[in-house]
Residue, then its C-alpha position, 0 to 999 in steps of 0.5 A: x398492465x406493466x409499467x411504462x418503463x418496462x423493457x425500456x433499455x437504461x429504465x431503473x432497476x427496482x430491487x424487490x421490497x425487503x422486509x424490516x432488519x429488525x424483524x429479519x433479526x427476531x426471526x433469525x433468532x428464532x428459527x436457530x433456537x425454534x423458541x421465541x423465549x429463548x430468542x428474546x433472551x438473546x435480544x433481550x426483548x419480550x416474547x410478544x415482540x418476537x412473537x409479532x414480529x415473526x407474524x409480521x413477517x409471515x404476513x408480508x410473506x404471505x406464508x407461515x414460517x412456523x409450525x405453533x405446535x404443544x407450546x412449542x413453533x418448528x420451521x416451516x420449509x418457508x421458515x427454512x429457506x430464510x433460515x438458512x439465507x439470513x444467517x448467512x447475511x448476518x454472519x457476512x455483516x458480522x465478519x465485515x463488521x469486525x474487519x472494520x472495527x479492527x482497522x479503525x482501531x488499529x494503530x498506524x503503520x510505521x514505516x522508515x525510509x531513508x531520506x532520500x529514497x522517501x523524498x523522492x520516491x516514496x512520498x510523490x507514489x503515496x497518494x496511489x497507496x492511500x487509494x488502493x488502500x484506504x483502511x491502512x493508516x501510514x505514518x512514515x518516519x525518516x531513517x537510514x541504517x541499521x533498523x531496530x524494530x522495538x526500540x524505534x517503534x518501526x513496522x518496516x523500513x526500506x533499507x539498502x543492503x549496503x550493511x547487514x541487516x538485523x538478525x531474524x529480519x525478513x527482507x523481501x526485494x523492492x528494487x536493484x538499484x542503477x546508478x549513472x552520472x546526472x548533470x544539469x542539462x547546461x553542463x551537458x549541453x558542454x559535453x556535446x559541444x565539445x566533441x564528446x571527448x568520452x566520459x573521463x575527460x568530460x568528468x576530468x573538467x568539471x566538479x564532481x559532487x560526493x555524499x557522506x552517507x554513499x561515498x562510494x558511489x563514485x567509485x562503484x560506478x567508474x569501477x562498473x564502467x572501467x574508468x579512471x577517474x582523474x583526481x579533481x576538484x570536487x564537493x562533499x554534501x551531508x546528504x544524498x539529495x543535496x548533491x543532486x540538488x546540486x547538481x542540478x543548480x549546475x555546481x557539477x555532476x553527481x551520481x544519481x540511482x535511476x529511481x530517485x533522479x527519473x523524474x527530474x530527468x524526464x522534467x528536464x532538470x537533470x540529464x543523464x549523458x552516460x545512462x545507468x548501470x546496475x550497482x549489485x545493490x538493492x532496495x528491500x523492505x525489512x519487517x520483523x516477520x515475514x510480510x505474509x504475517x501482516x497483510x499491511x506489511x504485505x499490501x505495502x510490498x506489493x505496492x512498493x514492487x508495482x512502483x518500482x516497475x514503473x520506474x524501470 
């Protein structure tokens, strides 16, 4: 007589009775020594214990897995049969086991970021990366410059290549860099207003805002865009992100890398009028050892270029 939910589409899956772990593990031993003595000492239990636990199993088999033969037990065919699959089921929890216990005791990864690259790109992305990853522990340090793996206690650093990085450093590509002017979008709204006089005319009358830590960033995009900027009032902030905060309080027009303004443009805070171009400059990942060497390094990589895909 078969249940009433057999056949019945969506009814459960039962999967079939297992017999006790401990008793799996008694026989596993067993079976790799074909002694029960030699299967206690491992376990350190009794020859009895091993002894009625391989019963019990052959009972709820319902076949014999040892031949008891002159003092001695040899397999059955049965007795081969879960031989062989519970040695791999240990073996397969043993490895996993260990992977685990590995990463939990595992210290952080340190990764270094300059300000602003980690202000606004990196820490809005990092709840996808804890998901995709959640046996890496990321600890992320603010930084710029050049890097000192040892002395700074740093895994990786995300660094422009704008100096030259640390001899015997592996540097794998994240993502080239574009760079445009943005505004707020009431200096812009002045632009269309005015007729489009062209991009010198219309940066010639407002502020244009600098950054000490990128100060060629003005020039490096009029030299792209074959203009002549006309000399005019400007401000120079410490930081990169406070000119663009700036700019988008409307105190003039800053150069924004398309990566880190993306959003602000698409939220409506900054404006783009001019678009971006590609600087000749990159963003790389800088690790003391090839990422391959290091499967966080290279988990973090392949997260780090899917991200920067989605910001083309």
């Amino acid at each position: 007589m078969s249940s009433d939910s057999d056949g019945e589409p969506g009814a459960p899956i039962h999967s079939p009775r297992l017999p006790p772990l401990g008793a799996l593990r008694c026989f596993e031993a067993a079976a790799r020594f074909e002694s029960f003595t030699r299967a206690a000492e491992e376990l350190h239990l009794t020859h009895g214990a091993i002894s009625r636990a391989v019963r019990g199993l052959e009972e709820d088999l319902g076949t014999p897995l040892f031949e008891r033969r002159s003092r001695r037990v040899f397999l059955t065919p049965a007795g081969g049969r879960l031989r062989d699959a519970t040695a791999a089921a240990f073996a397969a929890i043993a490895a996993v086991t260990l992977d685990l216990r590995r990463q939990a005791a595992a210290p952080p990864l340190v990764l270094s970021c300059e300000p602003t690259l980690l202000m606004r790109w990196v820490i809005p992305r990092l709840p996808s990366f804890h998901a995709a990853h959640p046996g890496i522990a990321l600890h992320i340090a603010a930084g710029g410059g050049p890097v000192s793996f040892v002395r700074d206690g740093i895994d990786a650093a995300i660094r422009r290549d704008d100096f030259a990085f640390p001899a015997g450093a592996a540097a794998a590509l994240v993502m080239t860099e574009q760079i445009g002017p943005v505004c707020s979008p009431a200096i812009a709204q002045s632009l269309r207003d005015g007729g489009d006089p062209g991009p010198a005319a219309f940066l010639a009358c407002h502020p244009l805002l600098h950054t000490k830590t990128r100060l060629e960033a003005w020039p490096s995009w009029a030299r792209l865009s074959g203009l002549q900027l006309m000399p005019g009032c400007g401000q120079t902030f410490e930081h990169f992100y406070f000119s663009l905060q700036a700019a988008a309080a409307g105190l003039g027009i800053a150069i924004g890398p398309w990566a880190l303004v993306r959003q602000d443009i698409a939220a409506g805070i900054l404006v783009a009028p001019f678009g971006f171009l590609e600087d000749g400059s990159a963003y790389h990942l800088l690790s003391p050892h090839p990422p391959s060497s290091d499967r966080r390094i290279e988990a973090l990589l392949e997260w780090l270029r899917d991200q920067s895909r989605e910001s083309v």
